[in-house]
Steps between C-alpha positions, in 0.01 A plus 500: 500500500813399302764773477634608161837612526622595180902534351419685188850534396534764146750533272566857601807376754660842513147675548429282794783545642468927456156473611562350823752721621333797409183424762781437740585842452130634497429300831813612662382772788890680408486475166578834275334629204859463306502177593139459390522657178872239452321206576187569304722630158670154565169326498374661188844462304463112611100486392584661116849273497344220532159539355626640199737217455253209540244670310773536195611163548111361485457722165719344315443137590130542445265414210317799382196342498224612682275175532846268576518769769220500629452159526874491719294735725773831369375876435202611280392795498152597363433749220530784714793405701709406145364907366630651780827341555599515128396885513760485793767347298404673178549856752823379643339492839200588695404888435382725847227395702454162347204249673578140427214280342223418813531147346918528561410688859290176573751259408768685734243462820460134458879436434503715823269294708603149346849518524533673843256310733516779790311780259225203445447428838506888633223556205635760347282617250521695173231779466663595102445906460307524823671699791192434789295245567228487738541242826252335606444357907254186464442547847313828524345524163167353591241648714164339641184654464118498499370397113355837443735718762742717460875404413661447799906482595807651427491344141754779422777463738503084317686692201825678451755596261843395454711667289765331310665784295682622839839314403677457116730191520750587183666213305790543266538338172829519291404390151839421301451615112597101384209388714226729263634268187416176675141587449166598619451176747856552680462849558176418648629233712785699589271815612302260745746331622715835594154606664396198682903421653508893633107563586529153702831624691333815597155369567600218754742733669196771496245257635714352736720699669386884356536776760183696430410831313739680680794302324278516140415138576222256548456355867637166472352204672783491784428850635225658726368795495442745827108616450594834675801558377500332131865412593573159305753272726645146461236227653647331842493143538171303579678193623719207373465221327701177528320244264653269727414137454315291721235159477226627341626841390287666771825777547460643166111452505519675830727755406345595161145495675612809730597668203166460313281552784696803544382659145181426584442835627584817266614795687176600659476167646211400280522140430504384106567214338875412364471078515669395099557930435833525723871482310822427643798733321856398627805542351641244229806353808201484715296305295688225492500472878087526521503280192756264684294529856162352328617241236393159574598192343140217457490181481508466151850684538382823367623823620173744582582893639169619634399771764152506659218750506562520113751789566662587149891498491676758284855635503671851424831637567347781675402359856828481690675185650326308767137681454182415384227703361171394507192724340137455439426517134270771368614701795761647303408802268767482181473636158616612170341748294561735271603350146913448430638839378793490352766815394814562406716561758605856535878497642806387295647149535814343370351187389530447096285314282226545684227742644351571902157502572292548795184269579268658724206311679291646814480238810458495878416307805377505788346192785176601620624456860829413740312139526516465138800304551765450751828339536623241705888414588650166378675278735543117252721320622696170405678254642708231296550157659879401512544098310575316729870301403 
């Protein structure tokens, strides 16, 4: 399989820059909730800074011409959408309790799955004003029988449900008062982009590295959980990995084959089948190193990056240095539900020109077992030939 290794670099410098060291913080075992609540308020002051500048910027260079922008591939909204968001500027702001457009809720799912790969690949899902959802286990919902007899099997125990209204992940949205004259289309853009930047922050931190109900979080795929206890701890190392070259590549086929067979089982030891439904998540440093460790040059002079048993390469910021975390798709339960509810928020800030809201959204997650992924140390390695004089 080729690996994808993307560099999407925005125009939101400052927000990048915010947003990285605030999940240092939040992965940071001493961290305190002071510095917490610093580093996020620096995040979110970066997010509106910046956002609020290039959206500006974009209005007024813009032709205010719906077709000529939709033809460049820019913002329309439908009929709906352009009601709602003029009733918004026409108000001065959004009034209590306000649900944005399900068209508008749509839109900020697939910005949230296109432009941050990880979400894709966990399958998180969006289940709109549903809280609960019933799961279903292909492998026990069948039961053989005579044509005439009686139903047989546990047909039952086959189906359970989850509940995905256990956790509220809370986005805040500072909407300055010169951003409601741009018009309807910018404050749209500037809604779902506030809510897709925080909600994918919190999601891949929640997914990834959450600490369970007990911390008001989803389990995240680097955790186990005791099934006596419930007690949710940091998975140990299955092994390393080198990618270390060699003739034929039979190292990193070897290597990668332990790691496969390996998920082969779930956490019963039943075996199921994971060949082209396993993904790679390493860090963006890292990824450069496994991207470095299985580039080959042809004979046509073309440079090909490929890994084998079809394993899917993606990157986040939340799996540490040197590790890899590899999961079995579909394994992972992940979800957002509930509608976006927006309100005014209720304490007093100094910022002028412009009002707080709160964006709430139920989500959670949760692997189906300790074998729906696992992590593996990396030990890549390089060696650079001195020239010769």
């Amino acid at each position: 399989m080729t690996i994808k290794f993307t560099n999407k670099k925005g125009t939101m410098e400052n927000f990048e820059a915010k947003k990285k060291a605030y999940m240092n913080v939040m992965k940071a075992e001493n961290s305190t909730s002071e510095q917490l609540e610093t580093a996020f308020n620096e995040m979110f002051t970066a997010l509106q800074t910046d956002l609020s500048e290039q959206i500006t910027n974009e209005a007024r260079n813009e032709v205010q011409d719906a077709q000529i922008l939709a033809a460049r591939g820019q913002n329309v909204l439908t009929s709906t959408e352009r009601k709602f968001f003029n009733e918004v500027i026409a108000s001065g702001g959004f009034a209590e309790d306000t649900i944005l457009p399900i068209t508008t809720q749509e839109r900020v799912f697939e910005d949230l799955v296109t432009e941050h790969p990880l979400l894709d690949a966990i399958g998180l899902k969006d289940l709109g004003a549903i809280t609960r959802y019933i799961y279903s286990d292909a492998n026990k919902a069948y039961a053989w029988g005579a044509l005439f007899g009686e139903i047989k099997g546990q047909i039952s125990a086959a189906f359970r449900e989850e509940q995905i209204g256990q956790l509220k992940l809370t986005a805040f949205a500072v909407i300055p008062k010169d951003m409601l004259e741009l018009g309807p289309e910018y404050v749209e853009r500037y809604v779902r982009t506030v809510l897709v930047e925080s909600y994918s922050v919190g999601l891949e931190y929640g997914l990834v590295n959450g600490r369970g109900p007990a911390q008001n979080e989803p389990i995240g795929l680097m955790k186990d959980v005791n099934a006596d206890t419930g007690a949710v701890t940091t998975k140990t190392s299955s092994g390393t990995l080198t990618f270390a070259p060699s003739q034929f590549g039979e190292v990193v086929a070897g290597e990668l084959h332990d790691v496969i067979k390996e998920l082969t089982t779930d956490g019963k030891g039943k075996a199921r089948k994971v060949l082209n439904k396993v993904v790679m998540v390493v860090n963006p440093i890292d990824a450069i190193s496994v991207q470095a460790r299985n580039t080959i040059q042809t004979t046509n002079g073309q440079w090909v990056t490929a890994l084998p048993y079809n394993i899917q390469v993606v990157e986040s910021e939340e799996i540490p240095s040197n590790k890899a975390l590899f999961f079995v798709k579909d394994a992972y339960l992940a979800a957002i539900a509930g509608g976006y509810k927006i309100n005014k928020f209720d304490e007093t800030l100094a910022i002028e020109d412009a009002r707080l809201y709160t964006m709430k959204q139920f989500a959670n997650g949760k692997p189906k077992d300790n074998k729906t992924a696992l992590v593996y140390d990396l030990d890549i390695s390089f060696t650079t030939a001195t020239p010769e004089v």
